[in-house]
N, C-alpha and C positions, 0 to 999 in steps of 0.2 A: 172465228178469231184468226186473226192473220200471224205471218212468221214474229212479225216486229215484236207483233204484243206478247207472242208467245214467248218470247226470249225477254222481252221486258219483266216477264212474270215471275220468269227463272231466276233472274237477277236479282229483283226485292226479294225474292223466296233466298235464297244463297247468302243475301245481307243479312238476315233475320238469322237463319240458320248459324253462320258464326259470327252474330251478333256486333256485327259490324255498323258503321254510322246509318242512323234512319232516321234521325232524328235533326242535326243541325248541319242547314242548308250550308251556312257559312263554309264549315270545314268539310260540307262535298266539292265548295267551289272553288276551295283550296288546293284540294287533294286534286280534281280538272287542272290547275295551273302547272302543277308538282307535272301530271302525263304529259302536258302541252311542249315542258322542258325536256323530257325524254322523248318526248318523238321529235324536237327539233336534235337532240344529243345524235338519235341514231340516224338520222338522215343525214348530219355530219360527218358519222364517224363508223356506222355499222352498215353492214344487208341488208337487202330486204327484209329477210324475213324479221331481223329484229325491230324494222320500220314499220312491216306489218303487225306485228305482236303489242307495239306501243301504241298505232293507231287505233288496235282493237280494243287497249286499253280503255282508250278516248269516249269508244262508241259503247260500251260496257259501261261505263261511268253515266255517260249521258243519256242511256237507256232507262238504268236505273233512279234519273235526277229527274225523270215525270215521273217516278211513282212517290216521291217526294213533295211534288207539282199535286199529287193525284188526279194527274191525267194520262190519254194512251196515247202513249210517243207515236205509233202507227196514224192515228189518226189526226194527231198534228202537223206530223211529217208531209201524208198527201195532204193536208190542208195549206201546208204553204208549200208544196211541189206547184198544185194547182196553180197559187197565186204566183208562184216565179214563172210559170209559163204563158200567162196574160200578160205579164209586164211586157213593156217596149222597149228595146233598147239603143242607146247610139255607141258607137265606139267614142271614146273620148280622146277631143284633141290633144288635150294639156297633160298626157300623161297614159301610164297602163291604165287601163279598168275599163267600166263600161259606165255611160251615163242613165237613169233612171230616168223615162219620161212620163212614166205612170206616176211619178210623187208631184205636188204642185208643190213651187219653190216660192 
């Protein structure tokens, strides 16, 4: 078992323990919007470290939103790292970002 999973495991183990949401997805995906505002709040207005501390929120959140899923975040994670590194990319003209040439349009 890899790091991911192992801290995945931690996390449902820790929800369970002080019985914390396990059960509706809705207001995990809520409670993801509520961190999404404070790591934009500290990137505004704070440190690092308080940037880091919300981000980690983020990742602790969404660690624990595959055991929700019951699946292992690790194994999803390198299943679409893999697939973002077969894609093709172009810079795009009309703007920031990058264009996707692996999708058919």
């Amino acid at each position: 078992m890899g790091q991911i999973s192992t801290l995945q495991k931690r996390i449902w183990a820790n929800k369970l323990r002080k019985s914390f949401n396990t059960q509706d997805i809705d207001k995990e995906l809520i409670h993801l919007t509520e961190e999404l505002g404070e790591l934009m709040h500290a990137y505004r207005r704070e440190g690092k470290a308080a940037l880091a501390e919300e981000a980690t929120d983020i990742v602790i959140l969404l660690l624990g939103f595959f055991s929700f899923l019951d699946m292992d975040a690790e194994k999803e994670i390198l299943k679409k790292i893999t697939k973002n590194e077969k894609r093709k990319y172009i810079k795009s003209q009309n703007g920031p970002g990058h264009i996707d040439l692996s999708k058919s349009h």
